[in-house]
N, CA, C and O atoms as a CHARMM CRD file, in Angstrom:
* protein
*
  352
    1    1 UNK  N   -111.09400  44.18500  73.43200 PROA 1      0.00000
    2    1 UNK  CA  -111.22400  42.94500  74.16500 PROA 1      0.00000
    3    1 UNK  C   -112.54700  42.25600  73.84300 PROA 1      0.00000
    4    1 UNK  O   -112.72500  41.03900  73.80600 PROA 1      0.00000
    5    2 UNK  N   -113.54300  43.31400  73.59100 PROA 2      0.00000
    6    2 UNK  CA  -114.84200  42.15700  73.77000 PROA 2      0.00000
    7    2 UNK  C   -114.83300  42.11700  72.03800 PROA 2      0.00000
    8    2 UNK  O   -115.49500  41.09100  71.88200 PROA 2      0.00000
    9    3 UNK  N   -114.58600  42.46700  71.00600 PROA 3      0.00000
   10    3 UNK  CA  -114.78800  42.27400  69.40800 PROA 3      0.00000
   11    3 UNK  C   -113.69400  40.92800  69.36600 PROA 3      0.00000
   12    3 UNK  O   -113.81100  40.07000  68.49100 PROA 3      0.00000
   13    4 UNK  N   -112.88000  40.87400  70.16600 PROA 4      0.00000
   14    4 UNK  CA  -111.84400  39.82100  70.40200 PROA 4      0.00000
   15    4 UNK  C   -112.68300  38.54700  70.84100 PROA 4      0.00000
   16    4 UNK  O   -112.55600  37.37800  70.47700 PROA 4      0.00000
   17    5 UNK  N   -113.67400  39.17900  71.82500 PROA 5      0.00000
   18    5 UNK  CA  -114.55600  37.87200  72.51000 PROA 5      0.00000
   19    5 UNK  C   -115.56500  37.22100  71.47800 PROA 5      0.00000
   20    5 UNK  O   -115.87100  36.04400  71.29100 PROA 5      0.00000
   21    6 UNK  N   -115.94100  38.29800  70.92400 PROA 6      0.00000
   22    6 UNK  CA  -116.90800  37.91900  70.00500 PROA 6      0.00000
   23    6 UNK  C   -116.61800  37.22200  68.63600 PROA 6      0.00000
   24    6 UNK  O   -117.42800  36.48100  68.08000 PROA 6      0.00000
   25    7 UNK  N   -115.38400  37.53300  68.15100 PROA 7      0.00000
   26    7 UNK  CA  -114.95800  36.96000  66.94000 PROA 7      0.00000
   27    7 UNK  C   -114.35800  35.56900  67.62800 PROA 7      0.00000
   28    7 UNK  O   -114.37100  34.75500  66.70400 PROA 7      0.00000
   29    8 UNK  N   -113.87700  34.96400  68.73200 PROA 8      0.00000
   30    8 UNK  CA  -113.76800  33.97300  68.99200 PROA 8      0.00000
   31    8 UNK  C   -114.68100  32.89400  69.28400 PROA 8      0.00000
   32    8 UNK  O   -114.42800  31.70500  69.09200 PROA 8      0.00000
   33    9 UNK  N   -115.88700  33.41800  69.81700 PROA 9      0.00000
   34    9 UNK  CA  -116.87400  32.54300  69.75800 PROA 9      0.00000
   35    9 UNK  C   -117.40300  32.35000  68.06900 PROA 9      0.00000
   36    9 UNK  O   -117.59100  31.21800  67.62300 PROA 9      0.00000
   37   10 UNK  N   -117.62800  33.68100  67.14900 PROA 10     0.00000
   38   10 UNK  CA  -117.84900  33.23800  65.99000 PROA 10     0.00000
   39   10 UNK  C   -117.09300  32.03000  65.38000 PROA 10     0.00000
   40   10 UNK  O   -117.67200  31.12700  64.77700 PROA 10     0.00000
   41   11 UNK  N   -115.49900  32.09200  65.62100 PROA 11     0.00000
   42   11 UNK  CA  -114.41100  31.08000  64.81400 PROA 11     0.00000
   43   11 UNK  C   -115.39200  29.68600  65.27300 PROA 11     0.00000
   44   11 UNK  O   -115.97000  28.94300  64.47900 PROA 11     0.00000
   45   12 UNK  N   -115.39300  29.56500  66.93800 PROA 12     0.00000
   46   12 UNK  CA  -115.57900  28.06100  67.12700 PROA 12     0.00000
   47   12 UNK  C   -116.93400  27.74000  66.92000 PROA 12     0.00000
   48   12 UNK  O   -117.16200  26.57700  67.25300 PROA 12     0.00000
   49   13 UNK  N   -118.28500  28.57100  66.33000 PROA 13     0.00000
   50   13 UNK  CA  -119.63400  27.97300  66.78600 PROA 13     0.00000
   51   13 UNK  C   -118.98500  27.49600  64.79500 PROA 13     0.00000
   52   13 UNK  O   -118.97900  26.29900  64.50500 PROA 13     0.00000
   53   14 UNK  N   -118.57800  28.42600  63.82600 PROA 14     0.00000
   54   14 UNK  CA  -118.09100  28.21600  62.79600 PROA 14     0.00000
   55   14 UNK  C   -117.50400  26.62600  62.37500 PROA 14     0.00000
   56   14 UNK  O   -117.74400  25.96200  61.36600 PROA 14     0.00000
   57   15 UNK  N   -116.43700  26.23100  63.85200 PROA 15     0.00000
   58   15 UNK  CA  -115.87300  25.34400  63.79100 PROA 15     0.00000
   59   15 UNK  C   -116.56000  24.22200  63.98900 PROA 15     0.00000
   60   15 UNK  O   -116.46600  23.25000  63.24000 PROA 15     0.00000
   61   16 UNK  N   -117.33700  24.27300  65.06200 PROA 16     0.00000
   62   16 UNK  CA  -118.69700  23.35300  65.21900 PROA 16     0.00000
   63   16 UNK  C   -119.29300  22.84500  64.18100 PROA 16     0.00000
   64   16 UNK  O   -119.34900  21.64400  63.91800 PROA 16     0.00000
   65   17 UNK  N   -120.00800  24.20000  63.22200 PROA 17     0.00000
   66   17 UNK  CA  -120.51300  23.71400  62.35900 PROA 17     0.00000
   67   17 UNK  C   -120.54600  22.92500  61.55000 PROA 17     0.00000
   68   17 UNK  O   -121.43400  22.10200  61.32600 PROA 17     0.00000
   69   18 UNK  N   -118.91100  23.21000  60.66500 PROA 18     0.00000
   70   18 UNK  CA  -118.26200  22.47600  59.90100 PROA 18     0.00000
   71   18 UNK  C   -118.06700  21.28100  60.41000 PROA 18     0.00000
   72   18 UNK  O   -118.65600  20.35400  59.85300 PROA 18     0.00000
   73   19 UNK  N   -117.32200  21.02100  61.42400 PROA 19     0.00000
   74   19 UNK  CA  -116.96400  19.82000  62.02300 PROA 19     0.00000
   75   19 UNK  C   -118.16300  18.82000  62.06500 PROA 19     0.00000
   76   19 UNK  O   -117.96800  17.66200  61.69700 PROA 19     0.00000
   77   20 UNK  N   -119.13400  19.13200  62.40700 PROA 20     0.00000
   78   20 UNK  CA  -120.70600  18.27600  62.25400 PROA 20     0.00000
   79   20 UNK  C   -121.19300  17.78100  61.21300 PROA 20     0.00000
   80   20 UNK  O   -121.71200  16.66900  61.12800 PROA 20     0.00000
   81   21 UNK  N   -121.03300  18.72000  60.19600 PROA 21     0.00000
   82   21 UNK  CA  -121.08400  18.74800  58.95400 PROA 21     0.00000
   83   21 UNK  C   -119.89200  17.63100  57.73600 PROA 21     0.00000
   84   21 UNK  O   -120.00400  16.98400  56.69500 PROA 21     0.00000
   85   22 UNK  N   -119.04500  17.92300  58.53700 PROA 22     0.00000
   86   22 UNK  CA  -117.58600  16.76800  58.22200 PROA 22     0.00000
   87   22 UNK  C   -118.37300  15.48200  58.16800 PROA 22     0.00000
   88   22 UNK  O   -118.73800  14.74400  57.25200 PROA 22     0.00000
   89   23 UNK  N   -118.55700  15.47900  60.02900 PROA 23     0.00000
   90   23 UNK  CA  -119.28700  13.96800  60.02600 PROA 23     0.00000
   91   23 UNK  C   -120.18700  13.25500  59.58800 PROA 23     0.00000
   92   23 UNK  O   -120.19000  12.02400  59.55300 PROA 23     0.00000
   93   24 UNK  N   -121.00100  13.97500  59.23000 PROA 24     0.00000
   94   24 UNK  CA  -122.36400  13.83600  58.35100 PROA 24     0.00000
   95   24 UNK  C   -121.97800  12.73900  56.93100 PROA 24     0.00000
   96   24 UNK  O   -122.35000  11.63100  56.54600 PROA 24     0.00000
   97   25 UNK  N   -121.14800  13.65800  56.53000 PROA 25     0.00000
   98   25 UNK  CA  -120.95100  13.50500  54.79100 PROA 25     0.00000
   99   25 UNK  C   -119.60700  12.34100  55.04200 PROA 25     0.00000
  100   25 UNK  O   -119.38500  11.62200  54.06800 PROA 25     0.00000
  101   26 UNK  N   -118.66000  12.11200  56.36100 PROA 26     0.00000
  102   26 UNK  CA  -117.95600  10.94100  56.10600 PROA 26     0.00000
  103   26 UNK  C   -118.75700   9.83400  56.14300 PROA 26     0.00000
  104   26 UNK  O   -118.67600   8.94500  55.29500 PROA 26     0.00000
  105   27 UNK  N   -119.84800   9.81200  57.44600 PROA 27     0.00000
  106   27 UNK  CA  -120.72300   8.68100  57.68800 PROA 27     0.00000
  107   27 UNK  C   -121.46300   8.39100  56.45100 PROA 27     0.00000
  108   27 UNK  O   -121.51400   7.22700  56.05600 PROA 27     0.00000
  109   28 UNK  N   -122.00000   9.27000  55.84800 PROA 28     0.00000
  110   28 UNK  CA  -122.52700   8.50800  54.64600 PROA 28     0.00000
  111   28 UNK  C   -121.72800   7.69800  53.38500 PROA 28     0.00000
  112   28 UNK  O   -121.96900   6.69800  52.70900 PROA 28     0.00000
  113   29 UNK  N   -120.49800   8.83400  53.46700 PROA 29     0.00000
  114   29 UNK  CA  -119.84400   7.88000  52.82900 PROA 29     0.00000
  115   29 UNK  C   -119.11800   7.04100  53.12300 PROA 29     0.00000
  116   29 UNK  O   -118.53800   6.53000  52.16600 PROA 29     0.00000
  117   30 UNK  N   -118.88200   6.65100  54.09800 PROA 30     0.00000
  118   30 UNK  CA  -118.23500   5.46800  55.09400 PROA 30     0.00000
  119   30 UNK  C   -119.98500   4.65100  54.78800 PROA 30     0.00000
  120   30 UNK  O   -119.51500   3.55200  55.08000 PROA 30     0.00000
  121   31 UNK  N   -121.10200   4.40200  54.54900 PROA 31     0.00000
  122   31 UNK  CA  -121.90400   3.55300  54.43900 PROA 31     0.00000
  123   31 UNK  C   -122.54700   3.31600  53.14900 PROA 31     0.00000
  124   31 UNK  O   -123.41100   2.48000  52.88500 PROA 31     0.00000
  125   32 UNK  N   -121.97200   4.21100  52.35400 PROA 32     0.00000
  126   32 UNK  CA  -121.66000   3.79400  50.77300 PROA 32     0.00000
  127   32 UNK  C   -120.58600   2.35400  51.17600 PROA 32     0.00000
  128   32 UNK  O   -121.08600   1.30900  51.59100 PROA 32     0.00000
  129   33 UNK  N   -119.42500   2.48200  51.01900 PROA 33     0.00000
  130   33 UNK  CA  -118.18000   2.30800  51.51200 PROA 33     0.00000
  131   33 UNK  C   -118.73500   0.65600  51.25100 PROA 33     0.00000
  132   33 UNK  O   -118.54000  -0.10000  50.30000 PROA 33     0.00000
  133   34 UNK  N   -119.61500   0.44400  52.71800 PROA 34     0.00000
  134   34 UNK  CA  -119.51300  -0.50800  53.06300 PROA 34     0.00000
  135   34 UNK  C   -120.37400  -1.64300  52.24400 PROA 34     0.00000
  136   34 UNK  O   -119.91600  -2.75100  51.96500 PROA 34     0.00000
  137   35 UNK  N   -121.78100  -1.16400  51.88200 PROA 35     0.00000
  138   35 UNK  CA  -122.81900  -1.64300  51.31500 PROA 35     0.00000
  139   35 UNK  C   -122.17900  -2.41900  50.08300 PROA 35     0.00000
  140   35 UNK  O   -122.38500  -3.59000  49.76400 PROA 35     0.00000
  141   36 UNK  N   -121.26100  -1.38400  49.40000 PROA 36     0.00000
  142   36 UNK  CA  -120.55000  -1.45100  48.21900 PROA 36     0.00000
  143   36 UNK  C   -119.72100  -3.02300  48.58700 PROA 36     0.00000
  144   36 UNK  O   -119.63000  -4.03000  47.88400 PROA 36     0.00000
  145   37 UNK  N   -119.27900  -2.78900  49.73500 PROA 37     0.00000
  146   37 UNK  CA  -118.37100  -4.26400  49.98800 PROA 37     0.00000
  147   37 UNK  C   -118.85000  -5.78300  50.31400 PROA 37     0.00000
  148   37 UNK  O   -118.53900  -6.95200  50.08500 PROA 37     0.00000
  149   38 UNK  N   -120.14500  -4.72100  51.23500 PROA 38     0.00000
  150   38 UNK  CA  -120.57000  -6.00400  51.56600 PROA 38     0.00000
  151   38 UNK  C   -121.56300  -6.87200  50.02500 PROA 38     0.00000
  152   38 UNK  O   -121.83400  -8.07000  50.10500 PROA 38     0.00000
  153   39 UNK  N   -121.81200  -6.36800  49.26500 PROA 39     0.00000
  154   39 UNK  CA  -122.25900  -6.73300  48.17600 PROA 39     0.00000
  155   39 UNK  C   -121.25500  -7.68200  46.85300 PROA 39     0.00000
  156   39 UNK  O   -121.68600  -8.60800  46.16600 PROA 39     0.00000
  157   40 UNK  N   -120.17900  -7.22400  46.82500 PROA 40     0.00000
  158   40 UNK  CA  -118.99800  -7.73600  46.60500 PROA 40     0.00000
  159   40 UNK  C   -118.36100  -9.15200  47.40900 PROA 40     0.00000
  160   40 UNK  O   -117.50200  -9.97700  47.10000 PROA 40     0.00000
  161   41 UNK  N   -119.00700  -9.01600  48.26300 PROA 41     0.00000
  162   41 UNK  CA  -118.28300 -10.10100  49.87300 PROA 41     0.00000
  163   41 UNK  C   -119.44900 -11.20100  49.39800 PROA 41     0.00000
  164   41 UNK  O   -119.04100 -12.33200  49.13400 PROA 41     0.00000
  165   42 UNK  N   -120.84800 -10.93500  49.27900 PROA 42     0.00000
  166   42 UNK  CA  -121.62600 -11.93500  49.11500 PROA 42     0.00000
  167   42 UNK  C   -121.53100 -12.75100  47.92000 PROA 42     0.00000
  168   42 UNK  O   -121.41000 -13.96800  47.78800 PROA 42     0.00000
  169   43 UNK  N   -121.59800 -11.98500  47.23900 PROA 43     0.00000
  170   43 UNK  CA  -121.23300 -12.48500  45.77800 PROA 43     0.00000
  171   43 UNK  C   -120.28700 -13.48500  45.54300 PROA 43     0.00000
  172   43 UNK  O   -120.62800 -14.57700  45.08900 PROA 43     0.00000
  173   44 UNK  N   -119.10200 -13.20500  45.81800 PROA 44     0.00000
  174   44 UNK  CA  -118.05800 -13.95000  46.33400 PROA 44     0.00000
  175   44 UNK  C   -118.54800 -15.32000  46.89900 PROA 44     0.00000
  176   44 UNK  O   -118.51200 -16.38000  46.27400 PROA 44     0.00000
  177   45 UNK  N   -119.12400 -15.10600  48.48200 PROA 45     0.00000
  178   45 UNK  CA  -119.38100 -16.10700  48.70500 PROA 45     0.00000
  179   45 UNK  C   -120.20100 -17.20700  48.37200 PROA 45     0.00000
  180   45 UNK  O   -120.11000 -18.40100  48.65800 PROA 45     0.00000
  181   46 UNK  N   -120.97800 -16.59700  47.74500 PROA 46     0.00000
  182   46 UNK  CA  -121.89900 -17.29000  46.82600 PROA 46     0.00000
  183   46 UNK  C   -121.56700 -18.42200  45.79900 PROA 46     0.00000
  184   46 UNK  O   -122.25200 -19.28700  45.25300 PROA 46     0.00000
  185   47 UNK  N   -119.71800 -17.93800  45.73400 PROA 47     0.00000
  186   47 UNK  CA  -118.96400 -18.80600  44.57000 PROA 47     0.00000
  187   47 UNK  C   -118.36000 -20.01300  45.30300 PROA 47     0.00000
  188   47 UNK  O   -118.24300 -21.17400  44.91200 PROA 47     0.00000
  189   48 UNK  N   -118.00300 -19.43600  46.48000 PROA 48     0.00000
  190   48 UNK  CA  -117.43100 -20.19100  47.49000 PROA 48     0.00000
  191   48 UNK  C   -117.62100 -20.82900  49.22300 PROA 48     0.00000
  192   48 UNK  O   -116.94300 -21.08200  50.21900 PROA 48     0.00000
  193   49 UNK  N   -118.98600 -20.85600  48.74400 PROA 49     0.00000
  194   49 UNK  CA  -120.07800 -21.41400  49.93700 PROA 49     0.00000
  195   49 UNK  C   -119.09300 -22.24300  51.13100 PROA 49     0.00000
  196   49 UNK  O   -119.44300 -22.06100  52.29700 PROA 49     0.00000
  197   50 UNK  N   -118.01500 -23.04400  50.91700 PROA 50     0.00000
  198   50 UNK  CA  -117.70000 -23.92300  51.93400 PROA 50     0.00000
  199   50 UNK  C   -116.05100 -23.18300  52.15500 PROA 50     0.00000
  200   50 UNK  O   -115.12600 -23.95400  52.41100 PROA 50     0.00000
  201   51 UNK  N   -115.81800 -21.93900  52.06000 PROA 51     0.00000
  202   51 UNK  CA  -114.57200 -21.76900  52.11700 PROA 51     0.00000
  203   51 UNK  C   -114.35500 -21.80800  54.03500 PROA 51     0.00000
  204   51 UNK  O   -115.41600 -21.54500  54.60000 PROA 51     0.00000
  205   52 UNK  N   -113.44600 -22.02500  54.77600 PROA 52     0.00000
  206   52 UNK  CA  -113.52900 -22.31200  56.06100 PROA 52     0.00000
  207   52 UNK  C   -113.39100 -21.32900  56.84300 PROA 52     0.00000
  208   52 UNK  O   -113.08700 -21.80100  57.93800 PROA 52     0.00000
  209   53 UNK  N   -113.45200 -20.04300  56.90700 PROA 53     0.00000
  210   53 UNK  CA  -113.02100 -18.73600  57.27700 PROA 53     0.00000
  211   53 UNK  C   -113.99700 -17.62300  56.83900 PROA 53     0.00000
  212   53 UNK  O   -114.26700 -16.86900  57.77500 PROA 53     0.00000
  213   54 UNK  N   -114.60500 -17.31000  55.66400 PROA 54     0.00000
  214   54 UNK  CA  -115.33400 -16.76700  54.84000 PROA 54     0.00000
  215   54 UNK  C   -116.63000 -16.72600  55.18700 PROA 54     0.00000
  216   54 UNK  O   -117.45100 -17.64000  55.11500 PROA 54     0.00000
  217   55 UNK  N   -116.76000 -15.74700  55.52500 PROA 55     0.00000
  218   55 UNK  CA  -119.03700 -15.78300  55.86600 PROA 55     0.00000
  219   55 UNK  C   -119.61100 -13.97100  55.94300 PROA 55     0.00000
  220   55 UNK  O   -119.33000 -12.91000  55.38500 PROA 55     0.00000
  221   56 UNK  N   -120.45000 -14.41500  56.88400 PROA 56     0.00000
  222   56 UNK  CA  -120.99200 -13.03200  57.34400 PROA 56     0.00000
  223   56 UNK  C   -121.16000 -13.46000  59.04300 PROA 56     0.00000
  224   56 UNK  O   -121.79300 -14.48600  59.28700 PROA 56     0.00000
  225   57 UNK  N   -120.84100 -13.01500  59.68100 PROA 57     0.00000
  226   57 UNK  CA  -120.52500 -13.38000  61.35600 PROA 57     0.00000
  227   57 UNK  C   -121.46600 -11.95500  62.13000 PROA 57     0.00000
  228   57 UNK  O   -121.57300 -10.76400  61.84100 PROA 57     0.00000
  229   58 UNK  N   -122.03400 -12.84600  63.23900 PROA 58     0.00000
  230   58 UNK  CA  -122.86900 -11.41400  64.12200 PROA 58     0.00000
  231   58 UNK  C   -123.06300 -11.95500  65.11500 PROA 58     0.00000
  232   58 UNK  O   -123.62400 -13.02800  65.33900 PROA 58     0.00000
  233   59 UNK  N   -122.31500 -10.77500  66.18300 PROA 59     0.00000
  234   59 UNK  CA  -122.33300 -11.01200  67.63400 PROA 59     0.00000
  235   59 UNK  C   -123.45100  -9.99200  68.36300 PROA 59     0.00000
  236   59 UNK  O   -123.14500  -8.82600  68.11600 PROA 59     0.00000
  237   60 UNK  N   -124.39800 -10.07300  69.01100 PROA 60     0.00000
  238   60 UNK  CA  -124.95000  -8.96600  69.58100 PROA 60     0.00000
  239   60 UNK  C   -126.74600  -9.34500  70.34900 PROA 60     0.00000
  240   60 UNK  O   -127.56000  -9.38800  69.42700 PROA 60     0.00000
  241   61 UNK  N   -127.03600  -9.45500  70.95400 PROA 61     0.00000
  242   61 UNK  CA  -128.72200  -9.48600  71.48400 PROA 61     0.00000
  243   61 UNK  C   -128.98500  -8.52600  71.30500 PROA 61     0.00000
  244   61 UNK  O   -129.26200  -8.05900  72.41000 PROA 61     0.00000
  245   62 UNK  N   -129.16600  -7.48200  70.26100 PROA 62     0.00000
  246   62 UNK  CA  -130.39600  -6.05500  70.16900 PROA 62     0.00000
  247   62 UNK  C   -130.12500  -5.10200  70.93000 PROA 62     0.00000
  248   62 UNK  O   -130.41800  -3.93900  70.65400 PROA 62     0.00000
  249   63 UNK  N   -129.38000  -5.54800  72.25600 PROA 63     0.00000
  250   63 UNK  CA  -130.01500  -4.37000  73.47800 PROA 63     0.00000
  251   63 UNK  C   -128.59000  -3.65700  73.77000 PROA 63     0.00000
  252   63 UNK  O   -128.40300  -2.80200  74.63600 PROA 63     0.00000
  253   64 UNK  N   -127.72500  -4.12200  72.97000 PROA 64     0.00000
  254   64 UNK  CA  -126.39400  -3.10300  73.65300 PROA 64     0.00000
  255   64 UNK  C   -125.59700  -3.09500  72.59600 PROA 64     0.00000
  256   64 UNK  O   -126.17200  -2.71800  71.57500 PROA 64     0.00000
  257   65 UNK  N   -124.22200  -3.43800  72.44200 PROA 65     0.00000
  258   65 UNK  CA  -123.69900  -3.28800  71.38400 PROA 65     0.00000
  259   65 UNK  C   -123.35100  -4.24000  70.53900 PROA 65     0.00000
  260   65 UNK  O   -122.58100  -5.11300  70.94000 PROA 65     0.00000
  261   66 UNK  N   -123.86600  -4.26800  69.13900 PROA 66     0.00000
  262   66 UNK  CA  -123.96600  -5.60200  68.15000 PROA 66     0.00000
  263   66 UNK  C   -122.60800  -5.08600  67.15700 PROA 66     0.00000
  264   66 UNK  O   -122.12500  -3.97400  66.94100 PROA 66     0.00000
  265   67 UNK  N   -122.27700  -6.42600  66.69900 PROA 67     0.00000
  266   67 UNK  CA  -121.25100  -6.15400  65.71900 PROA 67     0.00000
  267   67 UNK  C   -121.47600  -7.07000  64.77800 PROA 67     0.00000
  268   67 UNK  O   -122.09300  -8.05400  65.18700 PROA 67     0.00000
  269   68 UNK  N   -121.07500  -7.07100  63.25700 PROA 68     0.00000
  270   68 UNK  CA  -121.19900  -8.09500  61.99400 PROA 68     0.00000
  271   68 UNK  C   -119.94500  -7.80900  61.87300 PROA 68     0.00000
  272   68 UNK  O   -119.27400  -7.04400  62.56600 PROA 68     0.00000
  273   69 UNK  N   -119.51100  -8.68700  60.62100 PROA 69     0.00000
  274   69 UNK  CA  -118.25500  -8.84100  60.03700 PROA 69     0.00000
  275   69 UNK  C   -118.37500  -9.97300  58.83000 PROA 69     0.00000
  276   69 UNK  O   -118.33100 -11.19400  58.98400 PROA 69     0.00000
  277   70 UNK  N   -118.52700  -9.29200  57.67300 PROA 70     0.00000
  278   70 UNK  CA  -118.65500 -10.23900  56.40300 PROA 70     0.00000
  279   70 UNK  C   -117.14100 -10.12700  55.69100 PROA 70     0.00000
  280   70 UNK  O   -116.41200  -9.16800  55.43900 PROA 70     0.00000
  281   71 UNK  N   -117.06900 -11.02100  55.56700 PROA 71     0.00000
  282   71 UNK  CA  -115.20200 -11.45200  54.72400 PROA 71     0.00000
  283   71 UNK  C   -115.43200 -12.40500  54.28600 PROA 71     0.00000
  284   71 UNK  O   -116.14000 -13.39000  54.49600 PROA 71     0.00000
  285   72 UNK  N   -114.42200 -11.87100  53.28600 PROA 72     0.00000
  286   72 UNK  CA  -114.22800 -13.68100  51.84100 PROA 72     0.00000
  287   72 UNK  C   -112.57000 -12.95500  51.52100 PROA 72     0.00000
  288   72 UNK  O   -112.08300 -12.11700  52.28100 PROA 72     0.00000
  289   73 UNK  N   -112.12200 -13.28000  50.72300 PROA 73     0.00000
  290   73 UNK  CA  -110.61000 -13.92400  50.56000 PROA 73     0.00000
  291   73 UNK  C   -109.91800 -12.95100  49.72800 PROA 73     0.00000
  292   73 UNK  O   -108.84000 -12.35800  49.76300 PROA 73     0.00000
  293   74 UNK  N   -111.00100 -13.01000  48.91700 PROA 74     0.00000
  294   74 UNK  CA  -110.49300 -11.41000  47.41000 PROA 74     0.00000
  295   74 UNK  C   -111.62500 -10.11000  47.65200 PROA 74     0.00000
  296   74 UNK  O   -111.46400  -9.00600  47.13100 PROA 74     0.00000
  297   75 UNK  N   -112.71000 -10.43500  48.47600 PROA 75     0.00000
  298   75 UNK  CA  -113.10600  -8.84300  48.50600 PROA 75     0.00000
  299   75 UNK  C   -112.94700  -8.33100  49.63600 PROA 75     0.00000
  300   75 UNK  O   -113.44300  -7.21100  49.75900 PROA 75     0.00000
  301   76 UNK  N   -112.23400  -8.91100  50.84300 PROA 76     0.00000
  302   76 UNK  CA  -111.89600  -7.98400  51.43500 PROA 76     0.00000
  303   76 UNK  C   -112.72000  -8.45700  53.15300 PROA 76     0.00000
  304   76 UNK  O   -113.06900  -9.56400  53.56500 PROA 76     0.00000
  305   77 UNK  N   -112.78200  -7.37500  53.67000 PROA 77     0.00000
  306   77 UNK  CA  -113.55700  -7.32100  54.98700 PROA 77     0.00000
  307   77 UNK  C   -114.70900  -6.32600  55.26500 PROA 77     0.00000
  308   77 UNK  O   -115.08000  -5.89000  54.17500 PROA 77     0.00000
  309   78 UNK  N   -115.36100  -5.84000  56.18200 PROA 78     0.00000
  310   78 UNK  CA  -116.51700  -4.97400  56.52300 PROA 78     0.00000
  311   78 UNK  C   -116.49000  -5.20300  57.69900 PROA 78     0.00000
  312   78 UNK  O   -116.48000  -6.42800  57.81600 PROA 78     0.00000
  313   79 UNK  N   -116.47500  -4.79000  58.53700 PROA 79     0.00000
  314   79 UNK  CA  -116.54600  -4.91600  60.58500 PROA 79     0.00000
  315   79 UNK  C   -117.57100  -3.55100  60.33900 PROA 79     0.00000
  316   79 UNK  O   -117.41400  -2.52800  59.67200 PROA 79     0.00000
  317   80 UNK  N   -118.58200  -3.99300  61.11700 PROA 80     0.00000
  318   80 UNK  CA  -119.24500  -2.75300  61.88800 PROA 80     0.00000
  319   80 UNK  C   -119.94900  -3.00400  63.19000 PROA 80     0.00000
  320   80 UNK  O   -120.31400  -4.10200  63.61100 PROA 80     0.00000
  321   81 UNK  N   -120.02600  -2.36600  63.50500 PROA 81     0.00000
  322   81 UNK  CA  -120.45100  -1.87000  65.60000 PROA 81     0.00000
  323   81 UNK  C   -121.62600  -1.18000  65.12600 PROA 81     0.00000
  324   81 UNK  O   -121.65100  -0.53500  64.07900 PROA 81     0.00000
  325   82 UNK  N   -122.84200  -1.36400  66.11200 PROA 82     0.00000
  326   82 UNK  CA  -123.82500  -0.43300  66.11700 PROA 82     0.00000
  327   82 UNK  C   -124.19400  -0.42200  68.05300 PROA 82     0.00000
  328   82 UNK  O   -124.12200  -1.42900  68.75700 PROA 82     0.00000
  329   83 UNK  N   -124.43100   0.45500  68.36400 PROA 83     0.00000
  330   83 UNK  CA  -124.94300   0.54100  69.73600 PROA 83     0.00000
  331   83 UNK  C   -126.43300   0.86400  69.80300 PROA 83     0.00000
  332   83 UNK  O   -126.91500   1.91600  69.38400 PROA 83     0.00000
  333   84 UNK  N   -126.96500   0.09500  70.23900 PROA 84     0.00000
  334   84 UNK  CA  -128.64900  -0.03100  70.39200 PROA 84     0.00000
  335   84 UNK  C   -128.89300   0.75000  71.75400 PROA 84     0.00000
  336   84 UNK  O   -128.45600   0.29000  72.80800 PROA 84     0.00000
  337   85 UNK  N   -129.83600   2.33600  71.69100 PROA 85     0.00000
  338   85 UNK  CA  -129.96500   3.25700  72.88800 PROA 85     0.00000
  339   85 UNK  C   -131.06800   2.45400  72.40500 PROA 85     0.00000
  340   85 UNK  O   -131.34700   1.83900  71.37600 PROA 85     0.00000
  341   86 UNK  N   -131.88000   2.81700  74.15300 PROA 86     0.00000
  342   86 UNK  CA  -133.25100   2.89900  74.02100 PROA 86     0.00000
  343   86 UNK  C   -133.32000   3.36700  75.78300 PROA 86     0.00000
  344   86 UNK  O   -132.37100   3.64200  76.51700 PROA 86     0.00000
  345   87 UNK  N   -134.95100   3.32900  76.14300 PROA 87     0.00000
  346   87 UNK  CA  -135.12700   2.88300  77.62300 PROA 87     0.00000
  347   87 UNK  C   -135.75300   1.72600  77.89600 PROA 87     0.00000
  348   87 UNK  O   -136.91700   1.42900  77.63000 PROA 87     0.00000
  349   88 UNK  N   -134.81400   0.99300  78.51500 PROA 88     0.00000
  350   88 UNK  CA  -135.81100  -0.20900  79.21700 PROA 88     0.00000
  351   88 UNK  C   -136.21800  -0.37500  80.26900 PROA 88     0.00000
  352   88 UNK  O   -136.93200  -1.34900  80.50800 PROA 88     0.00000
């Protein structure tokens, strides 16, 4: 019973690990991802300064949760959320 207890906590601190570790390496590459697009998106717009839909858009005052969103027509989209902790 207790080598039972003990190999189960090993599986999940195991599972933890990995799982943290997952996130790590998607987030970075989820911000490859994006940089990559949003660089592509400017460029673009750069060709097509007056298209009526097409920009880089940002909703947010600093202090809670901000969002951008750069789109043009052929490269695509980018949405991101950031949540601003602090104490005020």
């Amino acid at each position: 019973m207790k080598a039972k207890l003990v190999l189960s906590v090993a599986v999940l601190l195991a599972h933890i690990s990995l799982a943290a570790d997952l996130d790590a390496k998607t987030t970075a590459r989820a911000e490859r991802t994006a940089k990559r697009m949003r660089k592509q998106i400017v460029s673009e717009l750069k060709k097509r300064p007056d298209h009526p839909w097409a920009g880089e858009h940002y909703a947010g005052d600093g202090l809670g949760v901000n969002t951008s969103l750069s789109i043009a027509p052929q490269s695509g989209f980018v949405f991101e959320m950031a949540r601003v902790s602090g104490i005020i």
